[in-house]
Biopython code that builds the backbone (N, CA, C, O; Angstrom):
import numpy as np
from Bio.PDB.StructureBuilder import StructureBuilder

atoms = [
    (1, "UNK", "N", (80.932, 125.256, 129.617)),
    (1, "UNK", "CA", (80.698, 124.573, 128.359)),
    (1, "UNK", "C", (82.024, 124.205, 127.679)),
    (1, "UNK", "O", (82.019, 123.318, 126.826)),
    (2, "UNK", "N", (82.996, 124.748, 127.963)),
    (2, "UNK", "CA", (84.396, 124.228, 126.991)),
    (2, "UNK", "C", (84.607, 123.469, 128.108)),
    (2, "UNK", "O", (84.151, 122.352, 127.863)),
    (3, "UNK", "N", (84.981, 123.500, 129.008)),
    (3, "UNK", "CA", (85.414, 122.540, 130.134)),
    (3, "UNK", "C", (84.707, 121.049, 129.321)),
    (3, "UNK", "O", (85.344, 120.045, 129.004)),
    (4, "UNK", "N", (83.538, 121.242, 129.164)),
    (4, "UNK", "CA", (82.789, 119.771, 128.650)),
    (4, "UNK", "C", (83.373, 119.678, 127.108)),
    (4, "UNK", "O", (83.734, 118.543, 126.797)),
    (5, "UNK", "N", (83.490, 120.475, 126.312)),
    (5, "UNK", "CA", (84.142, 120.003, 125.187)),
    (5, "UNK", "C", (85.423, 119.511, 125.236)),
    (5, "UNK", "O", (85.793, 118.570, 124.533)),
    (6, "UNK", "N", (86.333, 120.260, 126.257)),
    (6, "UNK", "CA", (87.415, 119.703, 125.895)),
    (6, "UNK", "C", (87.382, 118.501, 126.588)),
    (6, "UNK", "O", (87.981, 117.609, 125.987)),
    (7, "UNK", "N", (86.777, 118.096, 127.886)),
    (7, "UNK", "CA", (86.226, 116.477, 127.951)),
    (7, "UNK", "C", (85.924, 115.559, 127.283)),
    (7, "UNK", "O", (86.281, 114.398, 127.086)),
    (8, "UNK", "N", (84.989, 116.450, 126.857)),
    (8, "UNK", "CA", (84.713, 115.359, 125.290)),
    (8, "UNK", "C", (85.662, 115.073, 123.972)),
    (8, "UNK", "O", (85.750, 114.022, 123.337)),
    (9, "UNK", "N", (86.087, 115.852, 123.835)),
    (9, "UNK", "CA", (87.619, 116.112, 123.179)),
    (9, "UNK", "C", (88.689, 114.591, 123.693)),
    (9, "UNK", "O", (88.878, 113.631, 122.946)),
    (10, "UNK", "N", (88.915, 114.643, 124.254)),
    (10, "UNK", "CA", (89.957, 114.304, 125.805)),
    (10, "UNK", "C", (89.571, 112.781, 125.843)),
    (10, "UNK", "O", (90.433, 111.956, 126.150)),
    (11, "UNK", "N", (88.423, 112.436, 125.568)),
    (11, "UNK", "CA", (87.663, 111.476, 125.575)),
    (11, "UNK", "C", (87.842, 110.337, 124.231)),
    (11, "UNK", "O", (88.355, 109.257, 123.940)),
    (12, "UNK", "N", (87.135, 111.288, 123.759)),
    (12, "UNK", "CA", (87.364, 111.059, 122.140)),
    (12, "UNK", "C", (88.539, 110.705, 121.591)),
    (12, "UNK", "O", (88.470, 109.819, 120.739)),
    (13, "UNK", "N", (89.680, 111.182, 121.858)),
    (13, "UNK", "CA", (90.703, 110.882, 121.625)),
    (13, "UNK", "C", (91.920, 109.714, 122.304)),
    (13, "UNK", "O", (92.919, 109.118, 121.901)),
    (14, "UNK", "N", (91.350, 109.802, 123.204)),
    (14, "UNK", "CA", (91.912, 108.622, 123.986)),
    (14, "UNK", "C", (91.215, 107.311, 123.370)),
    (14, "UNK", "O", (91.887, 106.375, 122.937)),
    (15, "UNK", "N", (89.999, 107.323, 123.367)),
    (15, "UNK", "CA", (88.903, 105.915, 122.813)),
    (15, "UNK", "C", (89.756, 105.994, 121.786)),
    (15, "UNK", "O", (90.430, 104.967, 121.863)),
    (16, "UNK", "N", (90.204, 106.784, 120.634)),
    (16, "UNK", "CA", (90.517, 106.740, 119.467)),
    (16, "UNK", "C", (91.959, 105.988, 119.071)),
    (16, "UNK", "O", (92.213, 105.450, 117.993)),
    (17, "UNK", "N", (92.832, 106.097, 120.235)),
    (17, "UNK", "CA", (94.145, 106.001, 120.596)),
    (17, "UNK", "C", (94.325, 104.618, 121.082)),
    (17, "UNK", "O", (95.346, 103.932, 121.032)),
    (18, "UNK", "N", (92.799, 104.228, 121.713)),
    (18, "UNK", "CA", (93.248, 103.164, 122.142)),
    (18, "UNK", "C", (92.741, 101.802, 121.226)),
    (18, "UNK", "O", (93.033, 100.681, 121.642)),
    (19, "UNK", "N", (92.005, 101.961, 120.021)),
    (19, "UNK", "CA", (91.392, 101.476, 119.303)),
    (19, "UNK", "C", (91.696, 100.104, 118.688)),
    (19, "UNK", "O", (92.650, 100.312, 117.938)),
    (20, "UNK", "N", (91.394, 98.921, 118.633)),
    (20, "UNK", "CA", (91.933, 98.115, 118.226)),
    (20, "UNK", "C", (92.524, 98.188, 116.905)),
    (20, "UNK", "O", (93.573, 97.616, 116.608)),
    (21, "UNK", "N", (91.672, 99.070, 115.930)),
    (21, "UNK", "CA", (92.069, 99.441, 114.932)),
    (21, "UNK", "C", (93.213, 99.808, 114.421)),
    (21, "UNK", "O", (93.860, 99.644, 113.387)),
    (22, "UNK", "N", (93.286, 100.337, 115.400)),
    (22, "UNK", "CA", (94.855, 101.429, 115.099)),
    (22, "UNK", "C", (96.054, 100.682, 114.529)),
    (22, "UNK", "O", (96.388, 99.522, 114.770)),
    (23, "UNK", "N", (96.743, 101.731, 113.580)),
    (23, "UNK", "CA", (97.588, 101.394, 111.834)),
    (23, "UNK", "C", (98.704, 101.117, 112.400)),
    (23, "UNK", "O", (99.692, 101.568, 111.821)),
    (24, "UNK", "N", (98.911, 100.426, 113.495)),
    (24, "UNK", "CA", (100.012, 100.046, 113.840)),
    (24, "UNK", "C", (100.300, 98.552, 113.874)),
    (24, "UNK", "O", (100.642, 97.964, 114.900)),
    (25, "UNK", "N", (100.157, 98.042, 112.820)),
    (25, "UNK", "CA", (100.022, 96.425, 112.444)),
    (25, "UNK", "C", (100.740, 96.214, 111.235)),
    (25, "UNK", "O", (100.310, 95.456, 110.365)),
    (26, "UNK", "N", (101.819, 96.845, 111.127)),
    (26, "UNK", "CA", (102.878, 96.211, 110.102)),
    (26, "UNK", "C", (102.159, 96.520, 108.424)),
    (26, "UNK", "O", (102.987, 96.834, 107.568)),
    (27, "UNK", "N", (100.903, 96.446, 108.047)),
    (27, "UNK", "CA", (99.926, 97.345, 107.310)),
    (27, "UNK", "C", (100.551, 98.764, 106.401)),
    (27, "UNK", "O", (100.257, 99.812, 106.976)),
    (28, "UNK", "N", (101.209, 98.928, 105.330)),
    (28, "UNK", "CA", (101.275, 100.172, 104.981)),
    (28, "UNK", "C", (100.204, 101.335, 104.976)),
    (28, "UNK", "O", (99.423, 101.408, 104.027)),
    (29, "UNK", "N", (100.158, 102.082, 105.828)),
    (29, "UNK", "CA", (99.079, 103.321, 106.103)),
    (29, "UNK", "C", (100.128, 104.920, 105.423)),
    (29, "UNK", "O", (101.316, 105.211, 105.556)),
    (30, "UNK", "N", (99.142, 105.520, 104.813)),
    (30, "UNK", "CA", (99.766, 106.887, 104.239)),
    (30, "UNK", "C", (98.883, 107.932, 105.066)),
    (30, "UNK", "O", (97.740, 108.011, 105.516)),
    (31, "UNK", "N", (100.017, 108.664, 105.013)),
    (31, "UNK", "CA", (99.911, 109.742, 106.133)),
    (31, "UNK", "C", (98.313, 110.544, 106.770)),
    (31, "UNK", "O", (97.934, 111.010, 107.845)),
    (32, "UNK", "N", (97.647, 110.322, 105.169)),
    (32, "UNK", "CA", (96.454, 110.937, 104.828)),
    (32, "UNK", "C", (95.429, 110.059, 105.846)),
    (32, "UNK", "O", (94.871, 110.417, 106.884)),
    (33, "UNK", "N", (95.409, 108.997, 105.260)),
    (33, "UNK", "CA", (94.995, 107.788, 106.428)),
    (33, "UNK", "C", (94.841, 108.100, 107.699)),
    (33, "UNK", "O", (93.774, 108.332, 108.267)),
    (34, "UNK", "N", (96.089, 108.108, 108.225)),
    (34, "UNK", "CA", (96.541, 108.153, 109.452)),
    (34, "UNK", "C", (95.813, 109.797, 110.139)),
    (34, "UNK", "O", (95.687, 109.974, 111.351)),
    (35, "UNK", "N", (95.571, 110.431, 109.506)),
    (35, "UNK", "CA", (95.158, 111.729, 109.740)),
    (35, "UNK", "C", (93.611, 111.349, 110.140)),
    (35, "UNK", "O", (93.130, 111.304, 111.272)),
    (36, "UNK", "N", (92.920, 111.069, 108.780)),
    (36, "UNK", "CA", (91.855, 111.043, 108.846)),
    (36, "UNK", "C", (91.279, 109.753, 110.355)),
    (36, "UNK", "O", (90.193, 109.644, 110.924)),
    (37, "UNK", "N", (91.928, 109.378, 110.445)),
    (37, "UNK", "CA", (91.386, 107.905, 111.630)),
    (37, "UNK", "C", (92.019, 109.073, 112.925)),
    (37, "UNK", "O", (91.149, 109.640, 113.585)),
    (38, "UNK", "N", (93.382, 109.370, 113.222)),
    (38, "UNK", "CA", (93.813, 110.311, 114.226)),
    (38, "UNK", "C", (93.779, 111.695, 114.527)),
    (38, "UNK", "O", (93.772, 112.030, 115.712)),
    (39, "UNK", "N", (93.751, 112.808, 113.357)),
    (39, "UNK", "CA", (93.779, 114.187, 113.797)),
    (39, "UNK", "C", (92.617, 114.767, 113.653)),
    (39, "UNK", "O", (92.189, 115.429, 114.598)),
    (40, "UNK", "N", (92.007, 114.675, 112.695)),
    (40, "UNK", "CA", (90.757, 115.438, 111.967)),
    (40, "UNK", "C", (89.754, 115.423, 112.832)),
    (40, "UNK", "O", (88.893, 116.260, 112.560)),
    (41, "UNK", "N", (89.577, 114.879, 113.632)),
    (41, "UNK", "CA", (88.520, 115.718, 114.987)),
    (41, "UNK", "C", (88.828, 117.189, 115.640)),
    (41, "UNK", "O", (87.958, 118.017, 115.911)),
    (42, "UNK", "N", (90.169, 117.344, 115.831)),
    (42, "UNK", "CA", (91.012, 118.282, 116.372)),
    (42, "UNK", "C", (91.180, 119.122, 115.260)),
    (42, "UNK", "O", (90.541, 120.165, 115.402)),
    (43, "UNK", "N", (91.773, 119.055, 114.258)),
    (43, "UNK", "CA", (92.717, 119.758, 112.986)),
    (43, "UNK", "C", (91.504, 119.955, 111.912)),
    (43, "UNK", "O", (91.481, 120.993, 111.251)),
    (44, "UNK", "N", (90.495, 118.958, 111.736)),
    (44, "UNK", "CA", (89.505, 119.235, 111.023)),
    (44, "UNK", "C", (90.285, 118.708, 109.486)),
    (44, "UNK", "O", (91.484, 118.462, 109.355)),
    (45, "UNK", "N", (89.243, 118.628, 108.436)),
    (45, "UNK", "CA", (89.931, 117.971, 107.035)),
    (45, "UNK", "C", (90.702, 118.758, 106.828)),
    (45, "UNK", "O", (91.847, 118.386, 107.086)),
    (46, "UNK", "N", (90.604, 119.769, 106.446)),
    (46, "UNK", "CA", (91.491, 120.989, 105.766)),
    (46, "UNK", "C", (92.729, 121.488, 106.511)),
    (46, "UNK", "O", (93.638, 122.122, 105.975)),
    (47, "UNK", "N", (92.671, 121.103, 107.931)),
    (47, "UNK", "CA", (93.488, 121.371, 108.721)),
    (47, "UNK", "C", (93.683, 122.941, 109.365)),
    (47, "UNK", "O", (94.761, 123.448, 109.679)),
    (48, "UNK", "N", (92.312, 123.575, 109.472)),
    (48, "UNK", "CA", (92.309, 124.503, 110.048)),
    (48, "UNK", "C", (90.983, 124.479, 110.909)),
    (48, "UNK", "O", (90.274, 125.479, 110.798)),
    (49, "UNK", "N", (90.517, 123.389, 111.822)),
    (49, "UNK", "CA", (89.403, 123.367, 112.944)),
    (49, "UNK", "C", (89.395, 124.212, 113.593)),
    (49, "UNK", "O", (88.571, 125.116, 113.735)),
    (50, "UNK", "N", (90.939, 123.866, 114.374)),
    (50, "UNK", "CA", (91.195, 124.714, 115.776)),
    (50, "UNK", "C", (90.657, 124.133, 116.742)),
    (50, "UNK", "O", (91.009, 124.805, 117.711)),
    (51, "UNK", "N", (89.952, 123.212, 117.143)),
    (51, "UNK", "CA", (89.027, 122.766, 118.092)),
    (51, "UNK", "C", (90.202, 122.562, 119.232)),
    (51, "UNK", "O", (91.263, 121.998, 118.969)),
    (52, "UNK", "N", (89.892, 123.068, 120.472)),
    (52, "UNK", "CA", (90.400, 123.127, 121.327)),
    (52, "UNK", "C", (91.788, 123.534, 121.488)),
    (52, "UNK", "O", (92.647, 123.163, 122.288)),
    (53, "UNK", "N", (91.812, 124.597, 120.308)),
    (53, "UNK", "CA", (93.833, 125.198, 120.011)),
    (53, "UNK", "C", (94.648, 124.258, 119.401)),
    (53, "UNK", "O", (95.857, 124.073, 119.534)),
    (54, "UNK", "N", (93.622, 123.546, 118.544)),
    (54, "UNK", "CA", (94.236, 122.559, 117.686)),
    (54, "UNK", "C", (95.386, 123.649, 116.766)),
    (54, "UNK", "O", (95.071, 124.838, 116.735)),
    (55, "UNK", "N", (96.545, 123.264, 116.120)),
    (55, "UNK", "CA", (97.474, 123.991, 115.715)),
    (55, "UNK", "C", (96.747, 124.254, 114.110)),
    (55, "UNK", "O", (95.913, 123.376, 113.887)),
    (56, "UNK", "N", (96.845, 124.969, 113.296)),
    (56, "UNK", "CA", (96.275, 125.514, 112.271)),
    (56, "UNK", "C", (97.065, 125.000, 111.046)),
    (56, "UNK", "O", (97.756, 125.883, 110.537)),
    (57, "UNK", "N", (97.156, 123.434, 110.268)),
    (57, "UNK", "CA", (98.411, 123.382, 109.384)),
    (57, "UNK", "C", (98.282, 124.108, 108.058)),
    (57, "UNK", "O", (98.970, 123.771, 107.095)),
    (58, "UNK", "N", (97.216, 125.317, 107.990)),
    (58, "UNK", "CA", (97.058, 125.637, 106.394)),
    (58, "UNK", "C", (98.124, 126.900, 106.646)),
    (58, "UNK", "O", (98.795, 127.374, 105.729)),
    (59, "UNK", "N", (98.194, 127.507, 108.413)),
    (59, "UNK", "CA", (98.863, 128.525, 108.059)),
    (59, "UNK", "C", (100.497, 128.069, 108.868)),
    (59, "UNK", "O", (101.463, 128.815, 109.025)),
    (60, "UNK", "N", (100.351, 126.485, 109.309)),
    (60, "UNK", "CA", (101.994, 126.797, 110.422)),
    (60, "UNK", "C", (103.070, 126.466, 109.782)),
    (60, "UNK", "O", (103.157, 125.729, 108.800)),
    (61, "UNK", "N", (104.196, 127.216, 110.551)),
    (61, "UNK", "CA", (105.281, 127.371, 109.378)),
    (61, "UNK", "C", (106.255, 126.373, 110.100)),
    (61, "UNK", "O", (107.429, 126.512, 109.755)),
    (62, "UNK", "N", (105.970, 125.241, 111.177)),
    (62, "UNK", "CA", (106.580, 124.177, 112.245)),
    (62, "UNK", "C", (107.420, 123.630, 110.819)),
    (62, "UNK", "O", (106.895, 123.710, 109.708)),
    (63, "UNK", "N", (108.689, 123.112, 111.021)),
    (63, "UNK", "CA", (109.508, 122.471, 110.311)),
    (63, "UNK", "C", (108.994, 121.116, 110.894)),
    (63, "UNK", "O", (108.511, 121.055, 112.025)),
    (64, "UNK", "N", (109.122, 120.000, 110.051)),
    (64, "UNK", "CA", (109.061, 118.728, 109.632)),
    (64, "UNK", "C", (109.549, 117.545, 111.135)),
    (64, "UNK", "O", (109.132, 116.445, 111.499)),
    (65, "UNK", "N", (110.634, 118.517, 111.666)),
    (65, "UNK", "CA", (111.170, 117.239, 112.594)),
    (65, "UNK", "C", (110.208, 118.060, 113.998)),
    (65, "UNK", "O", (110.125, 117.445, 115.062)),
    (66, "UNK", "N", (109.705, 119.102, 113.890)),
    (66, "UNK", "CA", (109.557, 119.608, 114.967)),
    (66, "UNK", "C", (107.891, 119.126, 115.276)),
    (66, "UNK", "O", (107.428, 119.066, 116.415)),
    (67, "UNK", "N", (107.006, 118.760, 113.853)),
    (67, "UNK", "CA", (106.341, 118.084, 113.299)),
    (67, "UNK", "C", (105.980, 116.670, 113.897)),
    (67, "UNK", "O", (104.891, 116.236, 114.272)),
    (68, "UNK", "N", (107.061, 116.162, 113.875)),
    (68, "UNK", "CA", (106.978, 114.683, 114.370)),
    (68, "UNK", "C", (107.232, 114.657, 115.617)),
    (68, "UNK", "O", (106.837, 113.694, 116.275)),
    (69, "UNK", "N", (108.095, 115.921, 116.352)),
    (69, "UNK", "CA", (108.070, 115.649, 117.654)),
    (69, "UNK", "C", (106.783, 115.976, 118.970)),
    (69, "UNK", "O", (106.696, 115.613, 120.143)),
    (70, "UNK", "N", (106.008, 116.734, 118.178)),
    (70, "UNK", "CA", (104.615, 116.818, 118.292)),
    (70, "UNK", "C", (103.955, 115.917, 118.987)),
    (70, "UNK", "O", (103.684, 115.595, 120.145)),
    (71, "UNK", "N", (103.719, 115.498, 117.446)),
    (71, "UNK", "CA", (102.668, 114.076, 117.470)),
    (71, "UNK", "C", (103.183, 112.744, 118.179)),
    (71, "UNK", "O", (102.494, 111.851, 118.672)),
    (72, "UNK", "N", (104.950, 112.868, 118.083)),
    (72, "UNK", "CA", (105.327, 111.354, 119.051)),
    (72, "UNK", "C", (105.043, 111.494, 120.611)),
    (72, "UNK", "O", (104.633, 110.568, 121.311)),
    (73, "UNK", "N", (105.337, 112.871, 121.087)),
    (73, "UNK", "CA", (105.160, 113.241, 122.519)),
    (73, "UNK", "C", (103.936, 113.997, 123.013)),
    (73, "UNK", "O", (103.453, 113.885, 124.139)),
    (74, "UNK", "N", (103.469, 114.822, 121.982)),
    (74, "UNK", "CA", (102.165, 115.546, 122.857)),
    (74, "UNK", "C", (102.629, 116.750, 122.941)),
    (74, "UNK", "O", (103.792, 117.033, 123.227)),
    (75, "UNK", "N", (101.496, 117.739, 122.626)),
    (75, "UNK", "CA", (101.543, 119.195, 123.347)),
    (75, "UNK", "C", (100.608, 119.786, 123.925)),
    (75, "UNK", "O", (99.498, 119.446, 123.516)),
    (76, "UNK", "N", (100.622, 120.768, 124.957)),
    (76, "UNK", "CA", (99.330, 121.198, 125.630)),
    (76, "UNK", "C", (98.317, 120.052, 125.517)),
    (76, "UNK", "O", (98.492, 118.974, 126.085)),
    (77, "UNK", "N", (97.259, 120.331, 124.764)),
    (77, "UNK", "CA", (96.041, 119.138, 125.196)),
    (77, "UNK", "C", (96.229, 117.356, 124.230)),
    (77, "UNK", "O", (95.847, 116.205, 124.442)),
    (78, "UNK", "N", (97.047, 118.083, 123.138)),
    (78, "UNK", "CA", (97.179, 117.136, 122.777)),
    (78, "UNK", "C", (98.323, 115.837, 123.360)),
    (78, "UNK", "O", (99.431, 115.990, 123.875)),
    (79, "UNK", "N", (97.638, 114.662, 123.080)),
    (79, "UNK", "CA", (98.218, 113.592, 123.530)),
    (79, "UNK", "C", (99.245, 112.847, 122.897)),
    (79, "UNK", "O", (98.933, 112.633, 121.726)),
    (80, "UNK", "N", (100.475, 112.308, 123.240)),
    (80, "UNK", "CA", (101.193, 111.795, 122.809)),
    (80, "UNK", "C", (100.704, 110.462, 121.651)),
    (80, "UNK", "O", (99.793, 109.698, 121.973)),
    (81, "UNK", "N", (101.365, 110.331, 120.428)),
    (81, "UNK", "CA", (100.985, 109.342, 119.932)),
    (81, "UNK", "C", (101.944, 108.152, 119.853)),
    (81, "UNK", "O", (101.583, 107.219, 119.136)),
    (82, "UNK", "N", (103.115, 108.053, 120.490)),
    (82, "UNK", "CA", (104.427, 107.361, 120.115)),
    (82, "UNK", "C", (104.250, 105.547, 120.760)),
    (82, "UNK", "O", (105.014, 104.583, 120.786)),
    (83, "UNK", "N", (102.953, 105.768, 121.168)),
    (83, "UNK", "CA", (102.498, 104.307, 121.381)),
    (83, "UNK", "C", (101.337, 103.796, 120.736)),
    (83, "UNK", "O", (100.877, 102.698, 121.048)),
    (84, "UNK", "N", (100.863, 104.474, 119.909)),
    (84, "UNK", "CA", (99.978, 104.411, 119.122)),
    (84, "UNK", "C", (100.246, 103.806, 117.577)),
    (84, "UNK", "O", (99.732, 102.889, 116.936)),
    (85, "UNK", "N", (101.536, 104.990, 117.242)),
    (85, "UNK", "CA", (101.906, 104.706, 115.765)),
    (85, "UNK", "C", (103.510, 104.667, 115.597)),
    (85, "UNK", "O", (104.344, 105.130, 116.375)),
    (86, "UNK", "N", (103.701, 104.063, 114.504)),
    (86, "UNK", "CA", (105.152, 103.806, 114.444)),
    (86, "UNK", "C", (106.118, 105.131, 114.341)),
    (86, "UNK", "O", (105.656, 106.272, 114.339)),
    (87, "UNK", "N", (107.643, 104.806, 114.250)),
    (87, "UNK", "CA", (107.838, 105.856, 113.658)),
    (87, "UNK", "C", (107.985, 106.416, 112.474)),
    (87, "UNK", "O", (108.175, 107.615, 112.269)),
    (88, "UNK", "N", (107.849, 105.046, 111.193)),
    (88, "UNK", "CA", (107.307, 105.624, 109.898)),
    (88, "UNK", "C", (105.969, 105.917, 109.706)),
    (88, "UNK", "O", (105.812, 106.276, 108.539)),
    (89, "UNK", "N", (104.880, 105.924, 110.367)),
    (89, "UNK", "CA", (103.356, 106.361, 110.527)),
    (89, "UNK", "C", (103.628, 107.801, 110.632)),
    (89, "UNK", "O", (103.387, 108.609, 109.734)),
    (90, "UNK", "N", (104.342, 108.188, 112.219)),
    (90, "UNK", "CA", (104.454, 109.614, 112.538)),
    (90, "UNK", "C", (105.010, 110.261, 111.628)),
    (90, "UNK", "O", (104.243, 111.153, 111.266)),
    (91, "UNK", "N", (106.001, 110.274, 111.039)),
    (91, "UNK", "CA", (106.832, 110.907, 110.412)),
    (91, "UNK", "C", (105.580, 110.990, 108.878)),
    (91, "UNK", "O", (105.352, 112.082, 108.359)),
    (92, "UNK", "N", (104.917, 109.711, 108.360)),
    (92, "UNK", "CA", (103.928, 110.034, 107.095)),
    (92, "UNK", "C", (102.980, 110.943, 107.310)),
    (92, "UNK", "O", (102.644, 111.679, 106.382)),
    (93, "UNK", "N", (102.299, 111.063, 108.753)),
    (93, "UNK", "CA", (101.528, 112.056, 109.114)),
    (93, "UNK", "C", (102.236, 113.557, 109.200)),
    (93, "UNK", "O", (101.675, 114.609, 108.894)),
    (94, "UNK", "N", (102.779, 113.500, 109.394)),
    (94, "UNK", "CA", (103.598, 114.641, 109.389)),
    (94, "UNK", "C", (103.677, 115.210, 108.446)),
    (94, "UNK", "O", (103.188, 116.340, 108.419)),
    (95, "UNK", "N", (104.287, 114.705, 107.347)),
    (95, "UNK", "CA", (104.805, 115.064, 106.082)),
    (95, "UNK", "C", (103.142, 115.272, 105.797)),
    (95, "UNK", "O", (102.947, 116.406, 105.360)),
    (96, "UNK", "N", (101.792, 114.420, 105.938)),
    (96, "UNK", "CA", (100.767, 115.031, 105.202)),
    (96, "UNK", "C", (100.107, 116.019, 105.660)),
    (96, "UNK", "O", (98.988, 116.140, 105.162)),
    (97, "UNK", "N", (100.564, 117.200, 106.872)),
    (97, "UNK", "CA", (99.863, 118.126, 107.560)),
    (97, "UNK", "C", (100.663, 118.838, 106.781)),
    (97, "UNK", "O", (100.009, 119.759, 106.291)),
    (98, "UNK", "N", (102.280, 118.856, 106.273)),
    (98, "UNK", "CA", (103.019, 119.935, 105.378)),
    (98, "UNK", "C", (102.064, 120.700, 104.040)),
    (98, "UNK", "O", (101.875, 121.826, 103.579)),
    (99, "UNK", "N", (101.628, 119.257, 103.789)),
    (99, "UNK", "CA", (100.556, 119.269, 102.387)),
    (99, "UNK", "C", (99.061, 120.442, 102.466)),
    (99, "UNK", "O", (98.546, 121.071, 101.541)),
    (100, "UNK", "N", (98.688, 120.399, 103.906)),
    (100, "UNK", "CA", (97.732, 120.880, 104.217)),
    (100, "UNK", "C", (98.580, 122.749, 103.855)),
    (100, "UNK", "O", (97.776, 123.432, 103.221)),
    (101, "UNK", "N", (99.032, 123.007, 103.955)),
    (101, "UNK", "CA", (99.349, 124.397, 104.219)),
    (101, "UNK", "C", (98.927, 125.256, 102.442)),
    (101, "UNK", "O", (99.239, 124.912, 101.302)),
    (102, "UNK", "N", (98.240, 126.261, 102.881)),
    (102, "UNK", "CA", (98.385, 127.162, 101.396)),
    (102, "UNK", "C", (98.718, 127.843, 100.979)),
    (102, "UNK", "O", (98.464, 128.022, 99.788)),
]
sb = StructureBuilder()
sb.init_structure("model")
sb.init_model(0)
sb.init_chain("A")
sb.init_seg("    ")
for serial, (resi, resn, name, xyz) in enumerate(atoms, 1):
    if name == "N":
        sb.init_residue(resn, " ", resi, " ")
    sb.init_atom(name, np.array(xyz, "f"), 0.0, 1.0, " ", f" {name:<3s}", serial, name[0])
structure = sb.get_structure()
């Protein structure tokens, strides 16, 4: 059964990635944005899902650049976004998972 979630996961996120939609059209998008259309399946609103070892941002103490290097390249399941979004997108997302922490 996780084998199929994280498929579905895996899935989901790629369709999501590859979206015509996607805030990479010269468009000012804020970080929050960018969350809600890209992480919050994984990270959940509040930023503590966990879904599939999603990273926890209410409790992680990741500094800012280490933050963006994340989301531009990918870790474990998660997928690189550095063709997806700019690098002022990444870096706004970033800065709005800091926000998430309590």
């Amino acid at each position: 059964m996780k084998f199929f979630i994280t498929i579905c996961v895996l899935w989901f996120c790629l369709w999501s990635c590859t979206s015509p939609e996607s805030p990479k059209n010269n468009v000012p998008v804020s970080g929050k944005q960018i969350y809600f259309k890209f992480c919050v399946q994984c990270h959940g609103k509040n930023g503590d899902l966990n879904l599939n070892k999603a990273s926890d941002f209410t409790t992680s103490t990741l500094p800012l650049d280490e933050r963006i290097h994340v989301i531009t390249n990918g870790r474990n399941t998660m997928l690189p976004y550095r063709n997806q979004l700019s690098a002022e997108e990444i870096q706004a997302v970033a800065k709005y998972t800091i926000e998430l922490k309590k």
